[in-house]
C-alpha positions as protocol buffer text, in pm:
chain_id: "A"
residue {
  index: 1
  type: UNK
  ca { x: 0 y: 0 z: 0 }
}
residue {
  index: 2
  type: UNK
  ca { x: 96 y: 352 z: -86 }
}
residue {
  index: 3
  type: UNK
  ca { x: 258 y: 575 z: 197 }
}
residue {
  index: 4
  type: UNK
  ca { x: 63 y: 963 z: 246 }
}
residue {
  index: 5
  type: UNK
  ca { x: 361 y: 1110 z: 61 }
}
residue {
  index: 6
  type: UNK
  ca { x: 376 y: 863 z: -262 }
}
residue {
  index: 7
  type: UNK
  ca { x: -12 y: 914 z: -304 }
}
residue {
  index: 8
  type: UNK
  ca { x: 72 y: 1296 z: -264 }
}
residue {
  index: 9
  type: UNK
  ca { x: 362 y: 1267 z: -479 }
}
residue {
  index: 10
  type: UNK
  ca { x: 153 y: 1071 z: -729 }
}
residue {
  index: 11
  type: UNK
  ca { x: -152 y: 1329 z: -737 }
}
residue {
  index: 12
  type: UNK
  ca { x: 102 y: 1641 z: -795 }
}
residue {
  index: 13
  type: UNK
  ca { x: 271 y: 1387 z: -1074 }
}
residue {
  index: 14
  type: UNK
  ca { x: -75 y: 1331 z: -1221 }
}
residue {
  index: 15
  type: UNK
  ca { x: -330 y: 1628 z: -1192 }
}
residue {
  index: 16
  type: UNK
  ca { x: -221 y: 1991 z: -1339 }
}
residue {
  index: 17
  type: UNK
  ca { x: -123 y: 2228 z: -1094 }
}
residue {
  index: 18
  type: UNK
  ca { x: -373 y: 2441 z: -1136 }
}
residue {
  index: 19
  type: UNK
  ca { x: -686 y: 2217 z: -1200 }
}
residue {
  index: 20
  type: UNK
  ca { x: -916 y: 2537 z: -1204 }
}
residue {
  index: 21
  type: UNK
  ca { x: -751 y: 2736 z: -1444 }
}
residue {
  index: 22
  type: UNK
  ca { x: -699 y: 2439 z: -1680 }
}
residue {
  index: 23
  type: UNK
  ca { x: -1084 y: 2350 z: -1634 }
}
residue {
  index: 24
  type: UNK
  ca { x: -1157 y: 2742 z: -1724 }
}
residue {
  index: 25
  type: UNK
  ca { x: -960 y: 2769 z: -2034 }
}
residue {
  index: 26
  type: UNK
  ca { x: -1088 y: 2433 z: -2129 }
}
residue {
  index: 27
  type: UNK
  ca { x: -1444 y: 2594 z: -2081 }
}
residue {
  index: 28
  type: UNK
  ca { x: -1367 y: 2884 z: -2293 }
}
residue {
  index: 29
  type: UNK
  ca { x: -1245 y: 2681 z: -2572 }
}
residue {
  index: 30
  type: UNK
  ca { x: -1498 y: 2469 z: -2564 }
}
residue {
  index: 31
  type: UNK
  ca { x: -1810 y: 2585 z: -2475 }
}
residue {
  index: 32
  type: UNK
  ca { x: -2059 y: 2833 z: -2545 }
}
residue {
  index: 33
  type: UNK
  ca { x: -2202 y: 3092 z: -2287 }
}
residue {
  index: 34
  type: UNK
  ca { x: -2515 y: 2953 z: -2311 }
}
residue {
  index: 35
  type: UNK
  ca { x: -2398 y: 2628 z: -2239 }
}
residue {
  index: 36
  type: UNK
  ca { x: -2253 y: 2712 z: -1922 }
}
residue {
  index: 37
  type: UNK
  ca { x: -2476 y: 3001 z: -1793 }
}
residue {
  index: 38
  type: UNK
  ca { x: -2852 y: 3079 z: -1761 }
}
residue {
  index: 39
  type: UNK
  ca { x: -2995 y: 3312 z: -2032 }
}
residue {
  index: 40
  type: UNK
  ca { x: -3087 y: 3565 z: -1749 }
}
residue {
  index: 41
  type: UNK
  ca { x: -2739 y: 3591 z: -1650 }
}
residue {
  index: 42
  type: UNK
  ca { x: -2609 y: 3668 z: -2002 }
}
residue {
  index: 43
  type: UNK
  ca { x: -2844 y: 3946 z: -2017 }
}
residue {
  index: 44
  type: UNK
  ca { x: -2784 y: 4087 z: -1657 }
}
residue {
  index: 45
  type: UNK
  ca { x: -2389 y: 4047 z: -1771 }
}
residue {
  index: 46
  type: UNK
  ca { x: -2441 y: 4220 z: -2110 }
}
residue {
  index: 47
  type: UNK
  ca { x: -2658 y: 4507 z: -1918 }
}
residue {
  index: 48
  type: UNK
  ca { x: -2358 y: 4579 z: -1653 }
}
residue {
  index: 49
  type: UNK
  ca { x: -2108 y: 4589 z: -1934 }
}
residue {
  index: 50
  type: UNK
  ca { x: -1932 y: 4908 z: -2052 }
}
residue {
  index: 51
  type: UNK
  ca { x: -1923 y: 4947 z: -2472 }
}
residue {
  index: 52
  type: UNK
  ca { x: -1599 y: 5048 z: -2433 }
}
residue {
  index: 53
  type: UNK
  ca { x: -1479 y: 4715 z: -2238 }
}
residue {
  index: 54
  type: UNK
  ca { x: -1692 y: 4464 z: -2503 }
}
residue {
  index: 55
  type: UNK
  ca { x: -1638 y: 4679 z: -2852 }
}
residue {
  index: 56
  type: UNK
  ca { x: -1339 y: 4811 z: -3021 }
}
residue {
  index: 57
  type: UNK
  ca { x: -1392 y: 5191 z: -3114 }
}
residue {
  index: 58
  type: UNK
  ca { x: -1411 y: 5121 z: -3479 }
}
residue {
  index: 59
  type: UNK
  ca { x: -1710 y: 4848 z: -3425 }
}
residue {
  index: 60
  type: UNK
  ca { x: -1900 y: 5153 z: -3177 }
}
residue {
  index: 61
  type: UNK
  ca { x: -1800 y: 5404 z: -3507 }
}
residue {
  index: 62
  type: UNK
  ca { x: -2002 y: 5136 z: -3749 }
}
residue {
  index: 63
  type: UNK
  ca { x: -2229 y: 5099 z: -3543 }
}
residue {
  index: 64
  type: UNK
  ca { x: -2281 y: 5514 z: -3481 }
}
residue {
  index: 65
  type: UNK
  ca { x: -2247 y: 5489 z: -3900 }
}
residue {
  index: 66
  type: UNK
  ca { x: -2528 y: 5242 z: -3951 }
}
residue {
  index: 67
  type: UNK
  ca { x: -2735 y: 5452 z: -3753 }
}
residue {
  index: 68
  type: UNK
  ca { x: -2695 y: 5752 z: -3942 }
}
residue {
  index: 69
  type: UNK
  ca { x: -2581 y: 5969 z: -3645 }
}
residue {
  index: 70
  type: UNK
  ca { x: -2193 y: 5998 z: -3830 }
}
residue {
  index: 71
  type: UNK
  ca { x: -2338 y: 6271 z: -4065 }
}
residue {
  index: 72
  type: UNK
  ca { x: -2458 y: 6504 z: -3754 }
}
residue {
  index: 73
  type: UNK
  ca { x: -2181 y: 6458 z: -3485 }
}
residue {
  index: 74
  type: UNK
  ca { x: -1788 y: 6446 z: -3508 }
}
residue {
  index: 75
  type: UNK
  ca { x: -1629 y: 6075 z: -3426 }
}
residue {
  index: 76
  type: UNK
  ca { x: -1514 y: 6181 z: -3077 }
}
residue {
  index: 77
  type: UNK
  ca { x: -1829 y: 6293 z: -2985 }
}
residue {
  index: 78
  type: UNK
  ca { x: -1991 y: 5965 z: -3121 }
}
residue {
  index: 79
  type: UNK
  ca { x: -1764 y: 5747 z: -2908 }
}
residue {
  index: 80
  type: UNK
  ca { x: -1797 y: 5959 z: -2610 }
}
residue {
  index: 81
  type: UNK
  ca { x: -2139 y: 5883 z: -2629 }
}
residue {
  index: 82
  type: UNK
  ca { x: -2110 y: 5530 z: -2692 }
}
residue {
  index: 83
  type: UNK
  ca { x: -1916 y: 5497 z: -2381 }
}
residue {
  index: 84
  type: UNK
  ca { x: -2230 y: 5585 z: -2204 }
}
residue {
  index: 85
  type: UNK
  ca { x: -2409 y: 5364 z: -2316 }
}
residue {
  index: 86
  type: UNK
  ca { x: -2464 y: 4959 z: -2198 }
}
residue {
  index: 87
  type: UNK
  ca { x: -2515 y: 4715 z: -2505 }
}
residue {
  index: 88
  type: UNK
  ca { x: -2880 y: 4713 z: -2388 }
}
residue {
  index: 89
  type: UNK
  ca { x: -2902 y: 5057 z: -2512 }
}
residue {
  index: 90
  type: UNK
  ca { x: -2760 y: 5002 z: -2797 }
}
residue {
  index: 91
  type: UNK
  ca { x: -2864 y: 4662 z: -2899 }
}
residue {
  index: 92
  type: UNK
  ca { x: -3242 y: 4511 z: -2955 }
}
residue {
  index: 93
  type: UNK
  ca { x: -3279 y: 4166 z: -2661 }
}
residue {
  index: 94
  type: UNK
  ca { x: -3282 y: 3944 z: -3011 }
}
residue {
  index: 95
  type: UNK
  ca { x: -2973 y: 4100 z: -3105 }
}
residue {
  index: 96
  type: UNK
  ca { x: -2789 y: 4067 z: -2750 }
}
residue {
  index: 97
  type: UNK
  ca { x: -2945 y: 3640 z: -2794 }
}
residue {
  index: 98
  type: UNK
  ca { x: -2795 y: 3611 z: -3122 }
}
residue {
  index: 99
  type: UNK
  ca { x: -2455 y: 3780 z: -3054 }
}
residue {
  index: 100
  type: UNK
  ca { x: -2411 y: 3540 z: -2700 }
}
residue {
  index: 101
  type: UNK
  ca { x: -2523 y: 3258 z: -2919 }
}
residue {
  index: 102
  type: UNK
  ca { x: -2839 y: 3222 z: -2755 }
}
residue {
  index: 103
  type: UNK
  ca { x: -3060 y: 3122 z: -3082 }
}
């Protein structure tokens, strides 16, 4: 029978050092959002979440574009705004579903 020390010896020898963060990267490789959280938590997440933090400036500048408010205000101003705004401003709920995969 193994001693304390060879079974510890074998477990460090065996399992990653740093089980968690291997199982979270595996996660995010694998997975989809929706497969690991509820759909009312992707919402509440997109909701809290700052445009600047989730969107490059040029994606908040086509978006400002498609809207048709580039012709009226200068691009700082436009991305000024932006950063005011969540993505539930911005974005329709079937919009926020289909960009966190959720259809």
């Amino acid at each position: 029978m193994a001693s304390a020390s060879e079974n510890t010896a074998f477990v460090k020898d065996v399992l990653p050092q740093y089980l968690l963060d291997d199982a979270i990267e595996w996660i995010k490789d694998n997975l989809k959002p929706d497969d690991v959280f509820e759909e009312a938590t992707l919402i509440e997440w997109a909701e809290e979440q700052d445009p600047d933090e989730v969107y490059e400036p040029e994606t908040l500048k086509k978006w400002a574009e498609s809207e048709g408010v580039d012709s009226v205000f200068e691009e700082d101003e436009l991305l000024k705004w932006a950063r005011t705004q969540t993505p539930t401003d911005i974005f329709t709920e079937e919009e926020l579903k289909e960009c966190l995969g959720l259809e």
